[in-house]
N, C-alpha and C positions, 0 to 999 in steps of 0.2 A: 504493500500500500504506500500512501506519499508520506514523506518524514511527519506530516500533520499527526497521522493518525495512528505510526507507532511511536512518539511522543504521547500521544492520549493514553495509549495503552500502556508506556512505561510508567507513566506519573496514576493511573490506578491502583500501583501497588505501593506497599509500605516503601518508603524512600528515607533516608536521613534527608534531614534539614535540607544539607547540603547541595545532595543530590537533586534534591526536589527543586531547587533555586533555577540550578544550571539548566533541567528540564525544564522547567516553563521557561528560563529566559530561551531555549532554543524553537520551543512553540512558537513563540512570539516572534522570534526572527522569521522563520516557518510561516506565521500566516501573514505577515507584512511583506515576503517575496509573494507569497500567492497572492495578494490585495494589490501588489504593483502588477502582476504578471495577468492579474483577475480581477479589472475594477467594478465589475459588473457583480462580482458575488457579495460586494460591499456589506450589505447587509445582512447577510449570512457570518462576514467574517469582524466585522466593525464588534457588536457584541463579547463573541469569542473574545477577540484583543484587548477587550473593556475591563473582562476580569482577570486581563492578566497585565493591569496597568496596577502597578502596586507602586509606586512610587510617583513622585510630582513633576520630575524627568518625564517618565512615561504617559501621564497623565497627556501631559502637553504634547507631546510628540503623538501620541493618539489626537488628539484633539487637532491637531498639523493636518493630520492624516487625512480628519472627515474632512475635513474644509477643502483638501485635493480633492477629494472622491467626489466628496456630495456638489462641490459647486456647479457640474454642470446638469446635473439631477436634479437637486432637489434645494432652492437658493433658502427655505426656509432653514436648513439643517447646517445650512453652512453659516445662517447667521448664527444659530444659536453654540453652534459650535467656536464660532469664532468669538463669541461673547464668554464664554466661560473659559477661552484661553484667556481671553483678558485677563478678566478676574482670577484665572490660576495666578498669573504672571506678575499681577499689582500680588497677591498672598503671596506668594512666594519668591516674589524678584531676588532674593538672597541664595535662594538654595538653586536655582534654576542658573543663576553666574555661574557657578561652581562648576556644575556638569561639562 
């Protein structure tokens, strides 16, 4: 199957911490080539990617994401997408430099 979904299959099982880190962040890589390779599945994979934004880096760069995809879709999703990266970016302008 495609690395998506023996990633799903590996992170079903008991994993250390560790482990379990490196597997989603590889998911994540995973479904952001499939989202550029596949912008049409957006909304099958936007989701997906949503719960594995666990940090305020990720938040945003998800939030980057929609604003690519949805713009020529869907203008409402891109604004509100692009209004909560605001808003991440004014909360978090400190930790968002760093990265």
């Amino acid at each position: 199957g495609s690395p998506v979904s023996e990633l799903r299959s590996v992170l079903k099982q008991p994993l250390s911490p560790e482990l379990r880190r490196q597997a989603e962040r590889q998911l994540r890589e995973s479904l952001y080539l499939e989202l550029s390779r596949e912008p049409d599945q957006a909304d099958d994979l936007l989701p997906q990617l949503e719960k594995l934004a666990d940090t305020t880096a990720e938040r945003a760069r998800l939030l980057r994401r929609v604003c690519e995809v949805s713009l020529p879709r869907d203008p409402v999703r891109t604004v509100r997408a692009a209004r909560d990266l605001a808003a991440l970016s004014l909360e978090h302008e400190l930790e968002l430099d760093e990265s």
